[in-house]
C-alpha positions as CSV (number, residue, x, y, z in Angstrom):
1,X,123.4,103.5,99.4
2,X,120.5,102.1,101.6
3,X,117.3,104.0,99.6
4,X,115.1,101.7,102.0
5,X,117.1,103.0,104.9
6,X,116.7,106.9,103.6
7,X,113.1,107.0,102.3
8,X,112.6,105.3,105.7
9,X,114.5,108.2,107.6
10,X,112.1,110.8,105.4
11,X,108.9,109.0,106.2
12,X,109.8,108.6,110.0
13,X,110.6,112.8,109.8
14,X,107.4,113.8,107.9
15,X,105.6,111.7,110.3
16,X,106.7,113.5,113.5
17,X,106.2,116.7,111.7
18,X,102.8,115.9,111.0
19,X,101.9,114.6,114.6
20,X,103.7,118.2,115.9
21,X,101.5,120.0,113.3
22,X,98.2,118.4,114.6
23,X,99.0,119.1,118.5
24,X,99.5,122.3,117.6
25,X,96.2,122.9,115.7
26,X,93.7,120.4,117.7
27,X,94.1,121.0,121.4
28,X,91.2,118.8,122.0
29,X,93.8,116.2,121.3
30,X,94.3,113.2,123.9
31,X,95.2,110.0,124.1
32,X,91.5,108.5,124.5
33,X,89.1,109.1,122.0
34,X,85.9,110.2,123.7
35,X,83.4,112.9,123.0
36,X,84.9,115.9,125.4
37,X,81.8,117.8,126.7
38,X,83.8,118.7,129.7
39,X,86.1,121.4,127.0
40,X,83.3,122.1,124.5
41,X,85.1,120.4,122.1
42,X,84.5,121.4,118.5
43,X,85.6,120.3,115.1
44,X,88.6,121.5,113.9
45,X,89.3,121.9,110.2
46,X,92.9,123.7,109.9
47,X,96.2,122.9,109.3
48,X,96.5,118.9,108.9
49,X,92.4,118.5,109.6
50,X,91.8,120.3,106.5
51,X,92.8,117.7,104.3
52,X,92.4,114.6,106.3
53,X,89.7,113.7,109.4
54,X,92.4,111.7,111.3
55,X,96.2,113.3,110.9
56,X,97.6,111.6,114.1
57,X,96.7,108.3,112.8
58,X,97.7,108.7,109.4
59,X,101.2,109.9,110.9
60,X,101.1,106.6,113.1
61,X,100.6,104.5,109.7
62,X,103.3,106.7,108.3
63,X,105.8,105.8,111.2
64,X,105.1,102.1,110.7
65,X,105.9,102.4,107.6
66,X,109.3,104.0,108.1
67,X,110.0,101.4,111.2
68,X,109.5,98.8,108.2
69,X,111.7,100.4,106.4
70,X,115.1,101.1,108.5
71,X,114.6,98.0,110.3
72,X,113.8,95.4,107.7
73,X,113.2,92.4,109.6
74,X,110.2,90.0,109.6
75,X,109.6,91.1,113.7
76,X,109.2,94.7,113.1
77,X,106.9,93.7,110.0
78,X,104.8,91.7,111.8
79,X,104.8,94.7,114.6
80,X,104.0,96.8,112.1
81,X,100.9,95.5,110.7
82,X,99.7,94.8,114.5
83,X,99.7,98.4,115.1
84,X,98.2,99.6,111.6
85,X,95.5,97.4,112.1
86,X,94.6,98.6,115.6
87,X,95.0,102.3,114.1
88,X,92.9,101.4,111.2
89,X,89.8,100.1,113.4
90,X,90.3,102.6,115.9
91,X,89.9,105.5,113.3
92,X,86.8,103.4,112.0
93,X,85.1,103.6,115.6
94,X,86.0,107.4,116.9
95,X,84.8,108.4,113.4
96,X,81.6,107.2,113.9
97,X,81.5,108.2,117.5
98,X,82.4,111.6,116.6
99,X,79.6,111.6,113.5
100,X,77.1,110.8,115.9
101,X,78.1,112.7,119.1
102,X,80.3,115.7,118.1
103,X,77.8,118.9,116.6
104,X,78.8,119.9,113.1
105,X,81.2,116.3,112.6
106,X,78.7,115.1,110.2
107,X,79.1,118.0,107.8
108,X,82.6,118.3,108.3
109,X,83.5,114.2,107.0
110,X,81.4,115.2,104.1
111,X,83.9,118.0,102.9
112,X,87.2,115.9,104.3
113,X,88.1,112.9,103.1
114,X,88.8,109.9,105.3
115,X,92.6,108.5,104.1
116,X,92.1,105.2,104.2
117,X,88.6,105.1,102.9
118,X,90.0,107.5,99.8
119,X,92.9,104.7,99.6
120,X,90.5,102.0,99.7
121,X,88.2,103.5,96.8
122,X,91.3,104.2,94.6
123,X,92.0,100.7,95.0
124,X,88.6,99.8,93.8
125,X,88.6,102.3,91.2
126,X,92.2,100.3,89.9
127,X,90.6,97.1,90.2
128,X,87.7,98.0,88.2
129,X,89.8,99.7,85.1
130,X,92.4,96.7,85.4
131,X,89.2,94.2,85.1
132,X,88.2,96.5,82.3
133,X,91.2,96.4,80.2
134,X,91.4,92.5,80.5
135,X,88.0,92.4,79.0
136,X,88.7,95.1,76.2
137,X,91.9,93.5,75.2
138,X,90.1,90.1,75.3
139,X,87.4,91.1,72.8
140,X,90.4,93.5,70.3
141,X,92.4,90.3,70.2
142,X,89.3,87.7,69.1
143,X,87.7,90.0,66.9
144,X,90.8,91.2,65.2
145,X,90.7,88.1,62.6
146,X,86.7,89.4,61.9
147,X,87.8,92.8,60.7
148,X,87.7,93.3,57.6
149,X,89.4,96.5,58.1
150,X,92.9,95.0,59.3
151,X,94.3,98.2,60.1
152,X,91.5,99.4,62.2
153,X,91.7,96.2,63.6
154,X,95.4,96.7,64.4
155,X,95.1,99.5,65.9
156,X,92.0,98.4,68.5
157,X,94.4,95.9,69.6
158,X,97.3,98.2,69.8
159,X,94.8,100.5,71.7
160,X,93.5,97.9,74.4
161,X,97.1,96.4,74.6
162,X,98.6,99.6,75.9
163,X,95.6,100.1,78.5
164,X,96.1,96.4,79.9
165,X,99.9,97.1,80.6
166,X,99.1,100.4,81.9
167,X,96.6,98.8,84.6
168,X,98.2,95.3,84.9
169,X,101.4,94.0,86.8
170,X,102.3,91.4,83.6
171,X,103.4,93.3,80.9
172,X,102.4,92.3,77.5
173,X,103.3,92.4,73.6
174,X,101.5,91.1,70.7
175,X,103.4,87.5,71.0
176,X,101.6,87.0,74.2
177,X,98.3,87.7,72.9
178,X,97.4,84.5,72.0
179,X,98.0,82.9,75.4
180,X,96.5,85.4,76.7
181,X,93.5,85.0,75.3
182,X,93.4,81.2,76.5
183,X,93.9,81.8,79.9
184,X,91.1,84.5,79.9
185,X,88.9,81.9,78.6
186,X,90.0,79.6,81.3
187,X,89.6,82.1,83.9
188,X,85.5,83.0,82.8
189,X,84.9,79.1,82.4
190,X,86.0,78.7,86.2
191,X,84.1,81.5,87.6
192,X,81.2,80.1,85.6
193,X,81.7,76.6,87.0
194,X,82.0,78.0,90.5
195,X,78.7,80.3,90.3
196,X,77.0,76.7,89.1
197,X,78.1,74.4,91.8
198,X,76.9,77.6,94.2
């Protein structure tokens, strides 16, 4: 069974379902984005819009996606990215057209999410606590021989060593720990050489 090929299928389904969804609810919708004066054009906040600003475009993302993944071939990848980042800056710019030209927009991106800028802050946020359980298992594992209370000391590691793995791609265990701690070392010396020679 091809579970590239299915969850491809899904995503491809989910996306025109979306895009139907969307048309249905926003009949401002067009191919150009441009601030419709000509229609009154206000802000719609059902259906889709309700939980993201740009459902069309999020459904396009989905769709490349799916492409991707029932025809797995370095050409459609490459096609793929081409469109998402087109989609990507185009949401940027009609966002901030529609913020600045469409009445009530402003209030309405404060209460609705953007997708790819909640995406890109989740990503941050990950960075941040993966950064933050290098450093805590850094300082358990070379303080651990300080303890006087081993067992405390054990379990601090034990602690910071299951928050790294939780946050981290390379899975640890207490053999590695050592090693660890060497290349972390190595890693803060470099940055520190780097911010000198800038």
């Amino acid at each position: 069974v091809d579970f590239d090929y299915i969850a491809g299928i899904i995503l491809y389904l989910f996306s025109a379902f979306i895009t139907v969804k969307a048309m249905l609810e926003n009949t401002f919708l067009e191919s150009t984005a441009r601030l419709q004066t000509d229609r009154n054009q206000t802000v719609i906040q059902t259906g889709p819009y309700s939980v993201v600003r740009h459902p069309t475009y999020s459904a396009v993302l989905m769709w490349c996606v799916a492409v991707r993944c029932i025809f797995p071939s370095a050409e459609v990848l490459i096609l793929s990215l081409a469109i998402a980042t087109v989609i990507i800056i185009r949401t940027e710019l009609e966002d901030e057209m529609l913020k600045k030209g469409l009445s009530g927009y402003e209030e309405y991106s404060k209460k609705v999410n953007d997708i790819y800028k909640e995406a890109k802050k989740d990503a941050r946020t990950h960075e941040n606590k993966k950064q933050a359980s290098r450093e805590k298992l850094y300082n358990a594992w070379s303080s651990h021989l300080w303890e006087s209370d081993t067992k405390q000391a054990s379990k601090k590691t034990m602690e910071a060593l299951e928050e790294y793995n939780k946050y981290n791609d390379e899975k640890l265990d207490m053999d590695d720990l050592d090693d660890f701690v060497e290349r972390y070392e190595e890693e803060k010396d470099n940055e520190k050489n780097g911010q000198e020679d800038d």
